[in-house]
C-alpha positions as CSV (number, residue, x, y, z in Angstrom):
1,X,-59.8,45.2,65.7
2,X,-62.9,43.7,67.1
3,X,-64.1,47.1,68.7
4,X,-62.3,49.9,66.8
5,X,-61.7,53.2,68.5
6,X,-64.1,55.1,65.7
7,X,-67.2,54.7,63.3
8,X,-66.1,51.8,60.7
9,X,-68.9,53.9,58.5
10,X,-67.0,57.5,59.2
11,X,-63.5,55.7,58.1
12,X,-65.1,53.8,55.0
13,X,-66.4,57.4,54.1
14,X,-63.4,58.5,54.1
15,X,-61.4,56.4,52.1
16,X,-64.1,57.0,49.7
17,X,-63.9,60.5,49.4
18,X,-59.6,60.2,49.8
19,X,-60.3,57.9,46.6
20,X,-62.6,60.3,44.7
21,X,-59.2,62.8,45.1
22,X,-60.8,64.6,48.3
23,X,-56.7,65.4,50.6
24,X,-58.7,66.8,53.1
25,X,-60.0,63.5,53.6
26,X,-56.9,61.7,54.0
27,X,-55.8,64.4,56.4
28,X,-58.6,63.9,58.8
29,X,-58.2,59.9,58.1
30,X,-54.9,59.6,58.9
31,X,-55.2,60.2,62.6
32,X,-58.4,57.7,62.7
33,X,-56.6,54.8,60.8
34,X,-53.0,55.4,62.4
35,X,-53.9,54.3,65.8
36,X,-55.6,51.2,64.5
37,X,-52.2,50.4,62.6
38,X,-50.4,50.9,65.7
39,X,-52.7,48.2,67.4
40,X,-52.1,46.1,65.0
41,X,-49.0,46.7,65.1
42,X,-48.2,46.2,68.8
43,X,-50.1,43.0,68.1
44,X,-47.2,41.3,65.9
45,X,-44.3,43.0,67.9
46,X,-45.8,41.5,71.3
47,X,-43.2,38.6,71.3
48,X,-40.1,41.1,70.5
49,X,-37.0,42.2,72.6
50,X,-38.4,45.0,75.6
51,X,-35.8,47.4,74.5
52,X,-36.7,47.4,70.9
53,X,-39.0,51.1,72.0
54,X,-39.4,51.9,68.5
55,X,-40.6,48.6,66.6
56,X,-44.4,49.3,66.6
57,X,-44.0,52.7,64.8
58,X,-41.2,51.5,62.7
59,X,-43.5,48.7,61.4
60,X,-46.7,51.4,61.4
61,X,-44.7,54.3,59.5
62,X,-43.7,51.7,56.7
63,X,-46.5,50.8,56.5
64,X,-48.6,53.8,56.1
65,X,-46.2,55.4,54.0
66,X,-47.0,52.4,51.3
67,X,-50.6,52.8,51.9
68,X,-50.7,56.5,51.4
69,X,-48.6,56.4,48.9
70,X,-50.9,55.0,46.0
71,X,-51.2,57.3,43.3
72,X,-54.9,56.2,42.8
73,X,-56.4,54.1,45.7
74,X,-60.1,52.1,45.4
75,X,-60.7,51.3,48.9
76,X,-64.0,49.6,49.1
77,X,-64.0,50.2,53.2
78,X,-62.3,50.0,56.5
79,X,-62.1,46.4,55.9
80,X,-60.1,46.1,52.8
81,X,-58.2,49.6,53.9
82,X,-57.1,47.2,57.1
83,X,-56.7,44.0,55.1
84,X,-54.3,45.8,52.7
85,X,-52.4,47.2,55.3
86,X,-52.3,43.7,56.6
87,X,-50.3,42.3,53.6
88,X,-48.0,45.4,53.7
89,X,-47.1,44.6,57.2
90,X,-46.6,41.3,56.6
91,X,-44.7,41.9,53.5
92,X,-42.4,44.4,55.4
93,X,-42.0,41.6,58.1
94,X,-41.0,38.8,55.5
95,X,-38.8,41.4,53.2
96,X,-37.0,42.3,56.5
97,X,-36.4,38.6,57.7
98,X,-35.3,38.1,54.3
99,X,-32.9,40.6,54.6
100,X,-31.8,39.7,57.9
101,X,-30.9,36.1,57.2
102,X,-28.9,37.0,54.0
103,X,-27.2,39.0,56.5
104,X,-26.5,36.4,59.0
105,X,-25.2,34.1,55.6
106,X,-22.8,37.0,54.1
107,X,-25.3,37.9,51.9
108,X,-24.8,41.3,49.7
109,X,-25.9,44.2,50.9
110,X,-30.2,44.9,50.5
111,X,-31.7,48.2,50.6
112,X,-33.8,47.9,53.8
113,X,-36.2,50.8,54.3
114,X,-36.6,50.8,58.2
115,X,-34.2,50.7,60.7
116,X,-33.7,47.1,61.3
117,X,-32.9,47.0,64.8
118,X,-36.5,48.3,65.6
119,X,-38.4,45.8,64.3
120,X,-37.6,42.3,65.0
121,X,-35.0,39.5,66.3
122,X,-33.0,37.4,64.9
123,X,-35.7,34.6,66.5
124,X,-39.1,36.3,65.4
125,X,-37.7,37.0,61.9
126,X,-37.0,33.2,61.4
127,X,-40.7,32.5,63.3
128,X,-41.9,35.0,60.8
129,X,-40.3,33.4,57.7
130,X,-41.6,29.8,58.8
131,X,-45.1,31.1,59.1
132,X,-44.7,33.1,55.4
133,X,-43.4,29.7,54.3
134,X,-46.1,27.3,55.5
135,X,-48.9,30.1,54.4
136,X,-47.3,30.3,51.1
137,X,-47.6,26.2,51.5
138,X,-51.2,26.5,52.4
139,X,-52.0,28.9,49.5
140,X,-51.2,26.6,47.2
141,X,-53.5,23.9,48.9
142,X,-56.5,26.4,49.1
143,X,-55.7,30.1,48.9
144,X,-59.0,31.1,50.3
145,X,-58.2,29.5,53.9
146,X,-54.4,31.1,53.7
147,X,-56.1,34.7,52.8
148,X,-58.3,34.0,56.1
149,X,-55.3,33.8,57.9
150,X,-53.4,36.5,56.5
151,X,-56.3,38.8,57.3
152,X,-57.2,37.7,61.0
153,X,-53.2,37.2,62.0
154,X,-51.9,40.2,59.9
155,X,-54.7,41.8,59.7
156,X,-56.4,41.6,62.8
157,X,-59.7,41.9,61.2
158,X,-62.7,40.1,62.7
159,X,-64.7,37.3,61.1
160,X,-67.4,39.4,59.8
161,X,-64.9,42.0,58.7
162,X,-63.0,39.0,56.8
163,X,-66.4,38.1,55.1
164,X,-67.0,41.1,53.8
165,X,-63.9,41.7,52.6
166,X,-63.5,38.1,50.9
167,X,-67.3,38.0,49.6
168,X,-68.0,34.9,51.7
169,X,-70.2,34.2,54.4
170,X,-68.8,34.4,58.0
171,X,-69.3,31.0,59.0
172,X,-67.2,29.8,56.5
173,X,-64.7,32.2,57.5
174,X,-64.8,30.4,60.7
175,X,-64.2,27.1,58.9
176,X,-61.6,28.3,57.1
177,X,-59.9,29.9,60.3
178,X,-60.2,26.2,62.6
179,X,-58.8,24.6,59.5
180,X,-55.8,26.7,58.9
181,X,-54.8,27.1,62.3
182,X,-54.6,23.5,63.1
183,X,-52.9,22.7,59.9
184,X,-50.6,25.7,60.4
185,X,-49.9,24.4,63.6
186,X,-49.4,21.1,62.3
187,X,-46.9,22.1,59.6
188,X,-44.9,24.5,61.6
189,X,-44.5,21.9,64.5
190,X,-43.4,18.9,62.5
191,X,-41.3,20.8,60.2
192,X,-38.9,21.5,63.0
């Protein structure tokens, strides 16, 4: 999301006025903010199966229909519009790894909103519950540094983008992001 396809001001403007109750702003966002989701998207399915064809929307569809879906949204900007849809994709990811492992165990039956098969393999949703795990690890270390992650991996926002959103300067955010990826890589390699 380093160079987005349209005016960060023009989609900020209109989450605002989608917020203020405006549905002709949300129909003239959607378009704008939907091929941003798919790039992020793509971004996490990169590593999947080549015949999954329908992963990326799967994952984009979920999550849009969560996003749009909020009775009374306050989105400050594109930023926190992207960095929420960040923790629904990754929450979609985890739920469905989740699911997918109770599976594998003879677990009961979970409700699963998106058709499984599109989404992810049996290997990227145990990569993708290892990295939830250690992040959830690293939270409770130092939240702020796990929240960097979450927004630059699952988010794909930027460092400036992450510093607005998080209300800190951008060269911490680059701190935060050498730190956690090292000790990410740390804790995910020596784990195994």
């Amino acid at each position: 999301m380093d160079e987005p396809s349209v005016s960060p001001h023009r989609v900020t403007q209109l989450l605002r006025e989608w917020t203020q109750g405006d549905d002709s702003a949300l129909a003239e966002l959607t378009p704008l903010v939907y091929e941003e989701l798919r790039r992020l998207a793509h971004h996490f399915m990169e590593g999947q199966r080549p015949d999954h064809t329908l992963q990326t929307t799967a994952l984009v569809d979920e999550a849009y229909l969560r996003l749009a879906d909020q009775t009374s949204p306050s989105w400050q900007n594109r930023a926190h519009f992207f960095a929420v849809a960040a923790r629904a994709m990754r929450q979609i990811l985890v739920n469905y790894a989740k699911s997918s492992r109770a599976q594998k165990r003879g677990g009961g039956a979970l409700k699963v909103e998106l058709d499984e098969g599109a989404i992810v393999s049996p290997e990227q949703s145990q990569a993708i519950l290892d990295l939830h795990e250690a992040l959830e690890k690293l939270g409770t270390l130092d939240s702020r540094k796990a929240r960097v992650v979450e927004l630059k991996y699952f988010g794909g926002l930027n460092h400036d983008e992450i510093a607005e959103v998080m209300k800190i300067s951008t060269v911490t955010v680059r701190r935060d992001w050498v730190f956690a990826k090292a000790w990410l890589y740390d804790e995910l390699h020596n784990a195994n």
